[in-house]
C-alpha positions in Angstrom: 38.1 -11.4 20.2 34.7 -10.2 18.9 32.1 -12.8 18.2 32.1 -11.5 14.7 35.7 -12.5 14.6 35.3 -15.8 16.2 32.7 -16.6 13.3 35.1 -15.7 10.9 37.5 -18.2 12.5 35.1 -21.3 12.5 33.8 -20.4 9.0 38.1 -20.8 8.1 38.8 -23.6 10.0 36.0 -25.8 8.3 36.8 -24.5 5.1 39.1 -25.9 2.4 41.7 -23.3 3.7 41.9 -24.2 7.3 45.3 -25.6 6.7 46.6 -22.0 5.9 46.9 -18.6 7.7 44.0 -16.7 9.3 45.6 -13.4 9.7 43.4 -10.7 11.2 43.6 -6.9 9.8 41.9 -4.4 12.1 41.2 -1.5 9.8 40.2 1.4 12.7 43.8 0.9 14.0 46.3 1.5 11.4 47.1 3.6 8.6 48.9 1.6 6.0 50.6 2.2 3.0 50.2 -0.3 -0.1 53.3 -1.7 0.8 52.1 -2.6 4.4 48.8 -4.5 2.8 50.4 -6.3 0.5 52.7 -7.5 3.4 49.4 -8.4 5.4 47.8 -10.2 1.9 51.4 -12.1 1.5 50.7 -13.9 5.7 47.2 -14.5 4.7 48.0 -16.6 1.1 45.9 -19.1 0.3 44.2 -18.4 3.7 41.9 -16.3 5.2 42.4 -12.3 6.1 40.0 -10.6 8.0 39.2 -7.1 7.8 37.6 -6.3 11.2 35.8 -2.8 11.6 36.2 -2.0 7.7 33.7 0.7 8.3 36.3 2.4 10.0 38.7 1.9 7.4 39.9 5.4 6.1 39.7 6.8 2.5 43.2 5.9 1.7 43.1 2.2 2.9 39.8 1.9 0.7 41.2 2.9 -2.2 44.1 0.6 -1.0 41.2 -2.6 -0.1 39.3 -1.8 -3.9 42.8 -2.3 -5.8 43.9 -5.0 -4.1 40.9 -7.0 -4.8 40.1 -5.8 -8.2 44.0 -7.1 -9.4 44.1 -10.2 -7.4 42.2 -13.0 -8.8 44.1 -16.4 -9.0 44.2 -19.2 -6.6 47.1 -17.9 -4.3 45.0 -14.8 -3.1 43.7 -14.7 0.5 40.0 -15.4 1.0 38.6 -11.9 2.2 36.3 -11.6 5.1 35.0 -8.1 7.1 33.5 -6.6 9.8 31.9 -3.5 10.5 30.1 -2.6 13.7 28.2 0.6 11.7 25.3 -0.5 8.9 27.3 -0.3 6.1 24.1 1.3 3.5 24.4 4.3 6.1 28.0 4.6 5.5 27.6 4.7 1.4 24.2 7.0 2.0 27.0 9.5 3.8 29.6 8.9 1.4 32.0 7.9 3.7 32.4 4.4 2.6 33.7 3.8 -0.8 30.5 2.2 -3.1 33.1 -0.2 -4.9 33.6 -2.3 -1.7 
């Protein structure tokens, strides 16, 4: 695991939500359908789900991320935490990383 996602597992397991799923999400490596993340967000309740390499994360799973976390506001939904290897304010300077994440 990378040390960024071994920092996101100690910040979970001395949170409030250590008790509940950390379930890890790389974006570079998959191409999901809306149907796949919500399956990932549904491991992850009341837990933690980590988006490792969202700079990698292609147009479609964006769109996909900025839905998700724009409808899901109550108690039950995952705590969201992500990575990215690239500086994400050169991503959004090339417009390849979606402004609303």
């Amino acid at each position: 695991a990378s040390g960024k996602a071994l920092l996101a597992r100690l910040v979970h397991d001395r949170s409030m939500v250590s008790k509940s799923s950390f379930v890890p999400f790389d974006c570079a490596s998959r191409s999901v359908s809306v149907e796949d993340f919500e399956a990932f967000t549904k491991k992850a309740m009341k837990g933690t789900l980590l988006l490792q390499n969202v700079h990698d994360a292609s147009r479609s799973l964006q769109i996909i991320l900025t839905s998700y976390l724009s409808s899901h506001h109550d108690e039950n939904a995952p705590r969201i935490v992500a990575t990215a290897h690239d500086k994400i304010r050169d991503l959004l300077a090339e417009g390849t990383f979606s402004e609303d994440l």
